[in-house]
C-alpha positions in Angstrom: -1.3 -177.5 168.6 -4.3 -180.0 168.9 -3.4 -182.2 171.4 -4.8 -186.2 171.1 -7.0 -187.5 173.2 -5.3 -190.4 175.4 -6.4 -194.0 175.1 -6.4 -197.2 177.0 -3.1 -197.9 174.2 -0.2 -197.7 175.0 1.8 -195.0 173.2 5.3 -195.7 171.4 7.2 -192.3 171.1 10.2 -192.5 168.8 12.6 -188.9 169.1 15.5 -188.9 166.1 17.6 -185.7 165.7 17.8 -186.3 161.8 15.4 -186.6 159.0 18.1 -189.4 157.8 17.8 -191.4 161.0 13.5 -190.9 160.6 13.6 -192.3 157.4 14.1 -196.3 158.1 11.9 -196.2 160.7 8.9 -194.1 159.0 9.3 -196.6 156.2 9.0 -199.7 158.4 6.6 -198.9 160.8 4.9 -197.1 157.8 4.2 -193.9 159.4 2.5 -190.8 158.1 3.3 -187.1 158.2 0.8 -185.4 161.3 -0.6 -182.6 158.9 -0.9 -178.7 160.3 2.4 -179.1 162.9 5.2 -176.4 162.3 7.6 -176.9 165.4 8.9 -180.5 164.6 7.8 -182.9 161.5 5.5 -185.5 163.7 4.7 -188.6 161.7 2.1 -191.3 163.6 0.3 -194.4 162.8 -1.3 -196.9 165.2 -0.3 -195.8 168.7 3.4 -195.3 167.3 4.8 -191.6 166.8 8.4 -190.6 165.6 9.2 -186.6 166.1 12.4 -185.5 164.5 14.3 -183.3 167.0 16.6 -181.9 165.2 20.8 -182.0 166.6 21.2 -180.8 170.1 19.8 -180.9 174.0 17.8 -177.9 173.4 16.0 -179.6 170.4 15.7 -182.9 172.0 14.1 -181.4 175.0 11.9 -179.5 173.3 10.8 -182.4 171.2 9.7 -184.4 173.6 8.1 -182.2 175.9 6.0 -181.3 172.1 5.2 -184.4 171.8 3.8 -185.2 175.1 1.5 -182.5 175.1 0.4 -183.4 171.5 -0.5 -187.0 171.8 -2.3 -186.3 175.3 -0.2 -186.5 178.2 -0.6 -190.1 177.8 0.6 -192.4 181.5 3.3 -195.0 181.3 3.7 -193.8 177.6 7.3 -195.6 176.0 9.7 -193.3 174.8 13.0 -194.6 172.4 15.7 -192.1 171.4 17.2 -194.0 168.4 19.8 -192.8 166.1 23.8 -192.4 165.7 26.7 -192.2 168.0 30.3 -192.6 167.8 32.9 -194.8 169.4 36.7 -195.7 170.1 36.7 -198.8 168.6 33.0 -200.0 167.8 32.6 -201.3 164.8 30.4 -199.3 162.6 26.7 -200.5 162.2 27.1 -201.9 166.1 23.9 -201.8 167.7 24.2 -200.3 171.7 21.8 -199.9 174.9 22.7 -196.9 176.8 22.6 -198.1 180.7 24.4 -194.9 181.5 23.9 -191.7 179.8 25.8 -188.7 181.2 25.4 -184.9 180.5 29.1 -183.8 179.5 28.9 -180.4 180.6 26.2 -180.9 183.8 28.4 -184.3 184.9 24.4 -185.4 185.4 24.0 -189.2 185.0 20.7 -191.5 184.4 20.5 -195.2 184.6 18.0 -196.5 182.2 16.4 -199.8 183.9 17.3 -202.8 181.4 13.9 -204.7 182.7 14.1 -207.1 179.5 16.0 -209.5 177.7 18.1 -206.8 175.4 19.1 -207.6 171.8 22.1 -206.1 171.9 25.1 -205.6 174.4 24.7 -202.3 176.4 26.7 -199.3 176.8 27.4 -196.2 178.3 26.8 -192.5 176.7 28.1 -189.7 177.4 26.1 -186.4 175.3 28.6 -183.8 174.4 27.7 -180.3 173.4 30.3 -180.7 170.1 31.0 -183.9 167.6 33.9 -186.1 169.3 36.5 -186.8 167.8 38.8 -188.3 170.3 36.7 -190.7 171.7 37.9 -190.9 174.9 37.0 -193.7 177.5 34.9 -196.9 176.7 31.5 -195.3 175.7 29.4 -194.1 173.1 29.0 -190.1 172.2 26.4 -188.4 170.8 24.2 -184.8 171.3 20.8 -185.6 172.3 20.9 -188.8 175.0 20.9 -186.9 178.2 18.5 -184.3 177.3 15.9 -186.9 175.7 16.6 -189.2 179.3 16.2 -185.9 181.1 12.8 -184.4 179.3 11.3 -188.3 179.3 11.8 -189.4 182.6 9.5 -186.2 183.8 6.6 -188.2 181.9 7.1 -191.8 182.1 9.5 -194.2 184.2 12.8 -195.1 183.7 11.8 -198.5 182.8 10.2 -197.2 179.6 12.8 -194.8 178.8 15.4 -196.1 176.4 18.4 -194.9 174.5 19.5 -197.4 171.2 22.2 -196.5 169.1 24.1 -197.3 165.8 28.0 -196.6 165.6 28.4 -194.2 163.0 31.9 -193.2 163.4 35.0 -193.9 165.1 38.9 -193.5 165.3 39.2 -195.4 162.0 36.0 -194.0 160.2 35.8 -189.6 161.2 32.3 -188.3 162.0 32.9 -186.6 158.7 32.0 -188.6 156.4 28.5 -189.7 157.5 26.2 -188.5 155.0 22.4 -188.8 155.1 23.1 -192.6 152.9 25.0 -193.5 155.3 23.2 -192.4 158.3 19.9 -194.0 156.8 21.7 -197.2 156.5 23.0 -197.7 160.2 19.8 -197.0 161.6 18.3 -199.6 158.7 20.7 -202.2 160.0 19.5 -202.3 163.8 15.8 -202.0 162.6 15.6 -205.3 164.1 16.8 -204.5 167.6 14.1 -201.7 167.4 11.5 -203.7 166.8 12.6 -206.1 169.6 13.2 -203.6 172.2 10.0 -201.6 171.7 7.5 -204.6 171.9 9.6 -206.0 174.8 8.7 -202.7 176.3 5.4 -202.9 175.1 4.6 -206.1 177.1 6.5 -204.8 179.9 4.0 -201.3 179.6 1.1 -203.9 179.8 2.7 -205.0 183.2 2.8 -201.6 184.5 -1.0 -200.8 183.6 -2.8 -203.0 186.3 -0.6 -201.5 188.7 -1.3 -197.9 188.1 -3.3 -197.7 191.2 -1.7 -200.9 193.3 -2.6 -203.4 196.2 -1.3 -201.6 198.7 -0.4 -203.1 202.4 -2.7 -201.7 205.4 0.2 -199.9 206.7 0.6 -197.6 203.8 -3.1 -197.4 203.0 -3.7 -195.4 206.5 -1.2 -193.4 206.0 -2.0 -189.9 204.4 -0.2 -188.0 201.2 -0.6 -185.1 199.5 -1.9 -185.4 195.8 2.0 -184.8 194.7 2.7 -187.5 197.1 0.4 -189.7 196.0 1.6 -189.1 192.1 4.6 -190.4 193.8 3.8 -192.9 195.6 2.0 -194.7 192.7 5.2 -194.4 190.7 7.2 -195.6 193.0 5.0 -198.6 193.5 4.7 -199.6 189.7 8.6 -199.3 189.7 8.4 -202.0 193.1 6.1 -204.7 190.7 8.2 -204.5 187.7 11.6 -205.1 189.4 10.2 -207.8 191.9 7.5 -209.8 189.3 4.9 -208.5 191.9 6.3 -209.5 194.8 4.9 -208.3 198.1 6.6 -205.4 200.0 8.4 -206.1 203.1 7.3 -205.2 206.5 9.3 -201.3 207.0 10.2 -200.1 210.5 7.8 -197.9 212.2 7.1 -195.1 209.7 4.5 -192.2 210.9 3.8 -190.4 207.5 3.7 -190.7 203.5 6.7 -188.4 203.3 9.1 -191.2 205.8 7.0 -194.0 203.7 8.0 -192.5 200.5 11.7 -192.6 201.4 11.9 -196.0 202.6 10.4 -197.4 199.6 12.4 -195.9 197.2 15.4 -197.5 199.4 13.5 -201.0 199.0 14.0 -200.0 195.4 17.4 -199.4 194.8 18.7 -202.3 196.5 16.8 -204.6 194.2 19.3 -205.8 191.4 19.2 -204.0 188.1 19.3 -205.4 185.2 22.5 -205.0 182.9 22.1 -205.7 179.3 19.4 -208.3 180.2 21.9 -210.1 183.3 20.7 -208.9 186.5 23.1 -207.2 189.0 23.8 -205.6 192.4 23.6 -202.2 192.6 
């Protein structure tokens, strides 16, 4: 494996379990088979990749960990796991925002950031070991969500971390009959609300850049951290200027090193509202 050399761009990494959910977006983005790779068919064009995982947490895992090492270990990189899941009562074609994706088995949950105006109405997902076939509760099911959200979130943030889905199936129409047509087709019909989420994430990936190594208060600048700490810190900190437009951190309580500063800022954090299908909330 011949890893990429990272540029100033920023990357778009598209994961798909099937080559029938690839195939809408390799045609409209116009992508083109990475020659010379055996563990996943990679195709790439102009900062965009799309690597078909193949069904399963495993696979998905394994996927994206693949593709980070190929294209360079690249910072702040965005990462969209699109393709089919089921539902109650969805209608089929619906296009869905996971802001909840749960782990079935591990009872694990993540909670994308919705920092943009979605095109769509968001959802829950819950990734099941097994095809559903009762459905139960008001969410989506599929196989791959929690371990793409899991795998990602090690090399980006949250914020660029996204799960969009197409209803493929339901109590009315069985998981059964999906064919590689139809699975094509429902990821054809929310090519639009692809296109819209990943340069909304785009611009919001532009806002992150300049803060990769942020302002920082002279409070925190005395204070010393470990190179992990720092990697930390510096995340923590892009997350603070997306969720507040920039705003300046508050004055904290007396706090006599990074590993104290660390956890009160990630406090600050999660009591700023998140955003909910592009309608900001309490936590």
């Amino acid at each position: 494996m011949n890893a990429m050399r990272p540029t100033a761009e920023t990357f778009v990494h598209f994961v798909v379990a099937l080559p029938a959910e690839a195939k809408p977006l390799i045609a409209h983005y116009q992508l083109k088979r990475r020659t010379g790779e055996d563990a996943f068919a990679i195709f790439e064009k102009d900062g965009i990749s799309l690597t078909v995982a193949g069904v399963g947490k495993l696979a998905t895992a394994a996927a994206v960990a693949y593709t980070h090492v190929l294209f360079g270990k690249p910072a702040n990189a965005i990462w969209l796991n699109v393709g089919l899941a089921g539902h109650a009562h969805h209608p089929l074609g619906s296009a869905w925002l996971a802001h909840k994706v749960t782990d079935a088995e591990r009872g694990k949950s993540w909670y994308p950031a919705i920092a943009f105006k979605a095109a769509c109405p968001s959802a829950e997902i819950r990734t099941v070991s097994q095809p559903e076939t009762e459905y139960a509760g008001d969410c989506l099911y599929d196989m791959e969500a929690a371990a793409f959200l899991d795998a990602a979130s090690r090399f980006s943030t949250l914020e660029l971390i996204h799960c969009l889905k197409a209803v493929s199936d339901n109590r009315d129409h069985a998981i059964c009959d999906i064919d590689p047509a139809r699975a094509s087709a429902w990821v054809d019909g929310i090519i639009d609300t692809v296109t819209h989420t990943q340069q909304c994430l785009r611009r919001l990936a532009e806002q992150l850049r300049p803060a990769a190594t942020p302002d920082q208060p002279d409070w925190l600048a005395a204070l010393h951290f470990t190179a992990q700490q720092r990697l930390q810190l510096d995340r923590l900190l892009q997350r603070w200027h997306v969720l507040t437009d920039n705003r300046p951190l508050p004055e904290p309580p007396v706090i006599g090193n990074g590993r104290e500063a660390l956890g009160w800022l990630l406090r600050e954090i999660e009591r700023e509202p998140v955003i909910w299908g592009g309608r900001p909330s309490a936590p």
